[in-house]
C-alpha positions in Angstrom: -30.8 4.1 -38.4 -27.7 5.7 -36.3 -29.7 9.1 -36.5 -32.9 7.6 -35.5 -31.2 6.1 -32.9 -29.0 9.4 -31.9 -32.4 11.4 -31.8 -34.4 9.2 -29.6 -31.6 8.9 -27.2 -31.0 12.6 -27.6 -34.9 13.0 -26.1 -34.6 10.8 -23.6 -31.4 12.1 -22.3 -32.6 15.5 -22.4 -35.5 14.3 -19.9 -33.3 12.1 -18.0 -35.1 9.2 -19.0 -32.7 6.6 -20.2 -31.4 3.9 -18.9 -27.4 5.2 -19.4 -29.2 7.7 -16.5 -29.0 5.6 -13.8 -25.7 5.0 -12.2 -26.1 1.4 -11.0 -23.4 0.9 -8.6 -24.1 5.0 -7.1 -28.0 3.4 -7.0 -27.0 -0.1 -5.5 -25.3 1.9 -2.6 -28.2 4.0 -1.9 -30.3 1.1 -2.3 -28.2 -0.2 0.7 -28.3 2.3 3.2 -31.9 2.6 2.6 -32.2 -1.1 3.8 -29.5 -0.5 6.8 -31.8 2.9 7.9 -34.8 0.5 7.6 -33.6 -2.3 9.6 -32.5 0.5 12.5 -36.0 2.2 12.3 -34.7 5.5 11.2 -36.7 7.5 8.3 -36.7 5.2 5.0 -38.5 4.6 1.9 -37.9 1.1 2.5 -40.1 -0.7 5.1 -37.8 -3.5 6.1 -41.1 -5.5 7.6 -39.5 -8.4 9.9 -41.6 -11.4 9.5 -40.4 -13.7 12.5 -40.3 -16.2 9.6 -37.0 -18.9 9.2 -35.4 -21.2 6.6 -33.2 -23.1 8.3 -35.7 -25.8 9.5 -35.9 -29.2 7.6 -39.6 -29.8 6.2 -41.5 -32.7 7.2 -42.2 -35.4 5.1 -45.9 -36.9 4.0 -47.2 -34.5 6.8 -50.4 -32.7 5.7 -50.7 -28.5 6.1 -53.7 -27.0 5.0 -52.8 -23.6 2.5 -54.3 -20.4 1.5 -53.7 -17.8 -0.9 -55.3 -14.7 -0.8 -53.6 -11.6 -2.6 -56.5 -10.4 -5.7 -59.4 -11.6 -7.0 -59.0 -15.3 -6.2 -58.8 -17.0 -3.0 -57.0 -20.7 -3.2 -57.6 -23.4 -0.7 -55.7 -27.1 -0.6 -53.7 -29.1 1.3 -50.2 -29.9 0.4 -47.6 -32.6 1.7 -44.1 -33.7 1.0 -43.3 -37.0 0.0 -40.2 -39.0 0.1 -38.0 -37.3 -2.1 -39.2 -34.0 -0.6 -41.3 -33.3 -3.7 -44.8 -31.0 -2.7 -47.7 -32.8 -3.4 -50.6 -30.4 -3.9 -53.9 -31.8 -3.4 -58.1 -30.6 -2.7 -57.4 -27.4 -4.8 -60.4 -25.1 -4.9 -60.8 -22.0 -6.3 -63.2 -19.2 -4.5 -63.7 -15.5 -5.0 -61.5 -13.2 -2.6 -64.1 -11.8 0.0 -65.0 -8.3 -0.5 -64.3 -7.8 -4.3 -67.6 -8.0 -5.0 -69.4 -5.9 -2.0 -68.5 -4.6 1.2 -68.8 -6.4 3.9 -68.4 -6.0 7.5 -65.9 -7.9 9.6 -68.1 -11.0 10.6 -69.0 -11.4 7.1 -65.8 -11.2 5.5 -64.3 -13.8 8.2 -67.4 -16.2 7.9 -66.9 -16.2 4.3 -63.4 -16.6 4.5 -64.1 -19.6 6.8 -66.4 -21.5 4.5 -63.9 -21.5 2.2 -62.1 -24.2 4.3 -64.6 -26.3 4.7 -63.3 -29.0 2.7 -60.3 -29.1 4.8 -60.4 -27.9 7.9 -60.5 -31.3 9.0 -57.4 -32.7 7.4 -54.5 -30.7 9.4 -53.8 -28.6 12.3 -51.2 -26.3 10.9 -52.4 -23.6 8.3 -49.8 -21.7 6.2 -51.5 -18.4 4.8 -50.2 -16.5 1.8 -52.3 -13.0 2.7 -50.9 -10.5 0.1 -51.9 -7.0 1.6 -50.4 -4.7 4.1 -49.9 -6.5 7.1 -47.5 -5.7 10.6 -46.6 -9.6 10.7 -46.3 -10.5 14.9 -43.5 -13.0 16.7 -46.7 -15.1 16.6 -46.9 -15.2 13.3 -50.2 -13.9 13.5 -50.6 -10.8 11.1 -52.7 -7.1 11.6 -54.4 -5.8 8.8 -52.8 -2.1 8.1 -54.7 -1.7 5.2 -56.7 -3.9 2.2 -55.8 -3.1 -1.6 -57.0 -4.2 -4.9 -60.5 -3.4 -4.1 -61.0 -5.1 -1.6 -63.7 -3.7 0.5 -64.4 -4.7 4.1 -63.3 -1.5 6.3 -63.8 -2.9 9.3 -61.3 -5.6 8.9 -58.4 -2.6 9.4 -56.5 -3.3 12.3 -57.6 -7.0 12.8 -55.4 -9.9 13.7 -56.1 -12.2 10.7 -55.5 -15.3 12.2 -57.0 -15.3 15.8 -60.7 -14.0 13.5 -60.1 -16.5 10.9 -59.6 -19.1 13.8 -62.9 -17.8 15.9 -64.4 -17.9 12.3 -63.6 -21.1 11.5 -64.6 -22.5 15.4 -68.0 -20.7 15.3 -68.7 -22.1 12.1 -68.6 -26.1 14.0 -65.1 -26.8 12.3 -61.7 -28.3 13.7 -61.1 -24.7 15.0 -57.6 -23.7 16.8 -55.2 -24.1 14.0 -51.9 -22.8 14.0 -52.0 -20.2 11.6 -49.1 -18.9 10.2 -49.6 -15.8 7.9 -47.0 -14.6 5.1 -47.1 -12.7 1.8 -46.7 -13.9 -1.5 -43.0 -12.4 -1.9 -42.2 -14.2 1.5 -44.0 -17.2 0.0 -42.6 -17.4 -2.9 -38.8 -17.1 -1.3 -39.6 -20.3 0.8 -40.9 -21.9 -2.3 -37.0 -22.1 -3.6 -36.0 -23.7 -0.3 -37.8 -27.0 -1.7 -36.0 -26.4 -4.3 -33.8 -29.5 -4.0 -32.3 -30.0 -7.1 -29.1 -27.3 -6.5 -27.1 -26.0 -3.5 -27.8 -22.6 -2.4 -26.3 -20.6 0.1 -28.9 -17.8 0.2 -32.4 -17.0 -1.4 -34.6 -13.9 -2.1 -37.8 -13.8 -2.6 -38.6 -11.5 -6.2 -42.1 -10.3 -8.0 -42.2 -8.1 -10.8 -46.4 -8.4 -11.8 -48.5 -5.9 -11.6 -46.5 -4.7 -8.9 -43.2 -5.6 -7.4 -41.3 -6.7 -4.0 -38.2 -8.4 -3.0 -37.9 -10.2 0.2 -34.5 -11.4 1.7 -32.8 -13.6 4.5 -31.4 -11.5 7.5 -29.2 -11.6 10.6 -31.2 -11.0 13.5 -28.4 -8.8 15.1 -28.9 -6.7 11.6 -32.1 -6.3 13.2 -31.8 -3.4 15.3 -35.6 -1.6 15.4 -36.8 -4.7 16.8 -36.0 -6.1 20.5 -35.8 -9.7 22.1 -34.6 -11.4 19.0 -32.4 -14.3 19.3 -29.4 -12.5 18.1 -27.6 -16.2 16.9 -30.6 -16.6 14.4 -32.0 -15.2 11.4 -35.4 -14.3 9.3 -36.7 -13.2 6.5 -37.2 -9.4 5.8 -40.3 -8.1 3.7 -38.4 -5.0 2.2 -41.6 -3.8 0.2 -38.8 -2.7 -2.3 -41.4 -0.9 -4.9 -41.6 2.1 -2.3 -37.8 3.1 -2.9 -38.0 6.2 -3.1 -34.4 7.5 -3.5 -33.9 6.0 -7.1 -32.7 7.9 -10.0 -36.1 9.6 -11.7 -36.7 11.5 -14.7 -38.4 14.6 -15.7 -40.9 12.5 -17.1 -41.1 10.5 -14.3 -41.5 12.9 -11.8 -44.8 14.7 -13.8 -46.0 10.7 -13.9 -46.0 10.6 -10.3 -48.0 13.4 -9.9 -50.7 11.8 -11.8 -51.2 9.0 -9.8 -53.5 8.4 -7.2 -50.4 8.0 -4.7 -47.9 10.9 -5.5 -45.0 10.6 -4.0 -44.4 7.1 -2.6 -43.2 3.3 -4.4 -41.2 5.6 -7.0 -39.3 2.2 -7.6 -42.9 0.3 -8.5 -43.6 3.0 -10.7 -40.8 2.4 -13.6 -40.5 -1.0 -14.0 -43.5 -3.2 -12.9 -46.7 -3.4 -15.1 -49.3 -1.4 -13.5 -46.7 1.5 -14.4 -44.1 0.6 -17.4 -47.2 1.2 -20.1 -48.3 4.4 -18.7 -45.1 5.9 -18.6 -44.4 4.8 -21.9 -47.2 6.6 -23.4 -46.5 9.9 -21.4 -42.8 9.8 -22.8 -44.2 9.2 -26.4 -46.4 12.5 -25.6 -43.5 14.5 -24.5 -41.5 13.4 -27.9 -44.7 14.2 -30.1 -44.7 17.9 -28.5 -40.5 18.0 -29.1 -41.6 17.2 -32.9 -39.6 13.7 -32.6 -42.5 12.3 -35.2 -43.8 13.2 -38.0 -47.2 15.3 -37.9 -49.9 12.3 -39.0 -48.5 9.7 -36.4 -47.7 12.5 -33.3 -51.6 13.6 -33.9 -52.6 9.8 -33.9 -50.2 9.1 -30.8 -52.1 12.1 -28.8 -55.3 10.5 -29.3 -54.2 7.6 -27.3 -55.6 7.6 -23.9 -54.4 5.2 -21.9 -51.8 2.3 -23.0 -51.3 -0.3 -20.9 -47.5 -2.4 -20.4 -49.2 -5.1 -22.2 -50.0 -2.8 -25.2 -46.7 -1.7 -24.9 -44.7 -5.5 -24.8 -47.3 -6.4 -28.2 -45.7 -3.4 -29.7 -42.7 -4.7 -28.9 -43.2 -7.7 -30.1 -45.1 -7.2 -33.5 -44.1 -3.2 -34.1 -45.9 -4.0 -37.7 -48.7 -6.0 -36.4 -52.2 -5.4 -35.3 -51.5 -3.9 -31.8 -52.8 0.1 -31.3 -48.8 2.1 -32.1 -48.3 -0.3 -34.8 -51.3 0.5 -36.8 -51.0 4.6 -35.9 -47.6 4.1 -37.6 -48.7 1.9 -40.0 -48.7 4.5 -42.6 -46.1 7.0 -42.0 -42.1 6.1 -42.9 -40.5 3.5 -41.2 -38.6 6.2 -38.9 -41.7 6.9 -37.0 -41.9 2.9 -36.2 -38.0 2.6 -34.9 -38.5 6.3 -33.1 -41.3 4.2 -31.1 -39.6 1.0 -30.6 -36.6 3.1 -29.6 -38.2 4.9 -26.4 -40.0 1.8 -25.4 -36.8 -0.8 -25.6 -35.3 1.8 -24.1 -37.3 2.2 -20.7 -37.6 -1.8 -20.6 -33.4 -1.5 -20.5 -33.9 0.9 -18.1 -36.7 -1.1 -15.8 -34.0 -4.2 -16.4 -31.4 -2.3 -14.8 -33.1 -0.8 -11.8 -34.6 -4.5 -11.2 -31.2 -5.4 -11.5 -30.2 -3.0 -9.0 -33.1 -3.7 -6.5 -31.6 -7.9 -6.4 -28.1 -6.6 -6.2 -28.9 -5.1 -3.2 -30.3 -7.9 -1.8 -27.8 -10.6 -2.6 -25.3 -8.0 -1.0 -26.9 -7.2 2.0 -27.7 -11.0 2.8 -23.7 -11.8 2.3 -24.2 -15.1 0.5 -23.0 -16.3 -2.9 -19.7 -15.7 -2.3 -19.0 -19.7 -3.4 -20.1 -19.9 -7.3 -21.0 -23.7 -6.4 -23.5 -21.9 -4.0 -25.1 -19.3 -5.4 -27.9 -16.8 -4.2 -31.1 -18.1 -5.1 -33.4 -15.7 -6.6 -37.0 -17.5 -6.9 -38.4 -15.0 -9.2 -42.6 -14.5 -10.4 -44.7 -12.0 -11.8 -45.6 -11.7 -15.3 -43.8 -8.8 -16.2 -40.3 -10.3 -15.3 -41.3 -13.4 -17.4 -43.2 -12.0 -20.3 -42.0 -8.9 -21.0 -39.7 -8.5 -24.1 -35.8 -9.5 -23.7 -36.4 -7.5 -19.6 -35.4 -10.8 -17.7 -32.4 -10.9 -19.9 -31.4 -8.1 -19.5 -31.8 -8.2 -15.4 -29.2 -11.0 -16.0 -26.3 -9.1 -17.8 -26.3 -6.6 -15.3 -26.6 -9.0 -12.3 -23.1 -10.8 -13.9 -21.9 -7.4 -15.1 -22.3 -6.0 -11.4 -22.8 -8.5 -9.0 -20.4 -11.5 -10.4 -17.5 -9.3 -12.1 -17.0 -6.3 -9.6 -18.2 -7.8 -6.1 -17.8 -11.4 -6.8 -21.4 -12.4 -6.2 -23.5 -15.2 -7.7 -27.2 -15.8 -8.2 -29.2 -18.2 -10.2 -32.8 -17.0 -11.2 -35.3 -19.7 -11.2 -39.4 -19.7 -11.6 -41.2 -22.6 -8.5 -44.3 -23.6 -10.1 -47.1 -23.3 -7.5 -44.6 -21.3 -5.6 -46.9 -19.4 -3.4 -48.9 -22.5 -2.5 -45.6 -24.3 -1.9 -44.3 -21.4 0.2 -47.5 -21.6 2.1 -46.7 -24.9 3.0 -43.2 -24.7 3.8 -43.9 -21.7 6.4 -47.0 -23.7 8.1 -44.6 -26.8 8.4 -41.8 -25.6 9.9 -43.7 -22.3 12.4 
């Protein structure tokens, strides 16, 4: 098993692919002045998005705010409150369709559909809190303009639009309690808020963390900090949409580098592209490629690997998982020697430590660059979602060792991870409440 072991590591070395690649405090550093160059509006990878958004303001109790969440193919719609104990009480929760997944539509349609989804409601608050997960430049009004629309959504002429003011002349037109407040958010934003209500420990700071299909980390920032942007009240501070997945001056392999080239976006969220899941499988299956032409395994599973054409990161967990079940690289292997099997489950256990580690590094960053958790009675909250984080094999353990290897035992920094059920609704909520 040691040689197995040597030779796999040998590859990936070779290829600069393993996670004893990355230099996590040299990355951590990097990671930082990326976020400093962001916040000045000099050249960065990082976008550093200020969202005029707080979370210092006490939420109102048994006080209704209608919610929204609209970031894929589902659009939610409810109305939450917070009762005595400051516990969210979620109620009138409908499921729709998100507008323009199915057809294009123009901009009156895709607002007058978007409209009739709060039909139910409109009538039950005045303040709206809207989780609105696409690429938005986020105004001191809290009002948002649509840069662009992703995950297929397709209405064109919506690019460039304030979402609330048309959502509001939408909802008017339409013979509704029209004139809300509107405040607009993401889902990483949302979900940051979401641990605010988090009552049941004491936390001097939170980030906001999603490692799905894609990933993001949002964090709480000194206005002073902020220096690109002018009139803020320099005594107070916001939360800063870092859209963390484009980091673009992370360690990358060989491999990584030829992956990139592939894509339909060369070049840009290098960070997204080795650890979250629309990547992690992919990747996987061009590094098994590259070992089947280096002859790591033997002739009948390398042929039956190179037939493979596409694996996906849940493909690639199941593996992990059951490497002698059912799933698509356990059965290729099924009936060579057992070397071929460990080969596999080296590489992939391998670029899961190495996605750990980078995740690790992205909320180090954070938690230093917010200069909280100092206190280990006060920790750093890190309100963390996204299936990938959660279900893939031993990856959110590992993101812990690292996070007390690095952040607790060398710069004296605390965190607690926790998961907000709801959390984007509840961060919805939060933001309308107190806006």
């Amino acid at each position: 098993m040691d040689k197995v072991k040597r030779d796999v590591v040998r590859f990936l070395r070779k290829y600069q692919m393993d996670h004893l690649d990355v230099d996590f405090e040299k990355n951590v550093d990097v990671f930082l002045e990326e976020m400093k160059r962001g916040l000045a509006g000099r050249k960065s990878s990082l976008e550093m998005i200020p969202t005029y958004i707080g979370v210092e303001a006490d939420v109102p109790t048994n006080k209704r705010v209608i919610v929204a969440d609209a970031g894929g193919t589902n659009f939610r719609v409810a109305t939450v409150y917070f009762d005595d104990q400051k516990k969210p009480v979620i109620e009138n929760l409908r499921l729709f369709k998100m507008p323009g997944v199915e057809r294009e539509l123009s901009k009156d349609e895709f607002f007058k559909i978007m409209a009739g989804y709060f039909r139910d409601v409109a009538g039950a608050a005045q303040n709206v809190g809207f989780c609105f997960s696409y690429a938005v430049e986020m105004l001191p009004s809290k009002d948002g303009r649509l840069i662009r629309f992703s995950k297929e959504v397709k209405a064109p002429q919506v690019q460039g639009q304030l979402i609330g003011e048309n959502l509001n002349r939408a909802i008017g037109a339409m013979g509704m309690s029209g004139d809300k407040h509107i405040v607009l958010l993401n889902d990483t934003v949302a979900t940051l808020l979401a641990g605010c209500g988090y009552k049941n420990r004491a936390f001097s700071g939170y980030i906001g963390f999603i490692l799905g299909t894609g990933t993001n980390c949002c964090y709480v920032e000194s206005n002073a900090n902020i220096k690109k942007q002018k009139n803020l009240d320099l005594t107070q501070c916001q939360i800063i949409n870092t859209e963390s997945g484009g980091f673009g001056r992370c360690h990358c392999g060989k491999i990584d580098v030829a992956f990139d080239k592939t894509t339909t976006n060369p070049g840009v969220h290098k960070l997204e592209k080795m650890i979250s899941g629309a990547y992690l499988g992919p990747v996987f299956l061009c590094t098994v490629r590259k070992a089947c032409d280096e002859r790591l395994f033997s002739d009948v599973v390398a042929e039956g690997l190179a037939r493979i054409s596409a694996l996906d990161t849940k493909e690639m967990n199941e593996f992990m998982q059951y490497p002698y079940g059912a799933n698509l690289p356990a059965k290729i292997c099924k009936n060579s020697n057992s070397d071929d099997v460990l080969k596999l489950y080296y590489i992939a256990d391998r670029l899961t430590e190495r996605a750990a580690k980078l995740t690790a590094i992205n909320l180090s960053a954070m938690a230093v660059k917010s200069g909280k958790g100092t206190d280990p009675t006060r920790p750093v909250c890190v309100v963390a979602e996204g299936t990938t984080f959660y279900q893939m094999k031993t990856l959110k353990s590992r993101v812990e060792f690292y996070l007390k290897q690095y952040l607790e035992n060398k710069r004296g920094v605390y965190t607690e991870i926790i998961s907000v059920e709801n959390a984007t609704l509840i961060g919805a909520a939060i933001a309308g409440l107190t806006n």
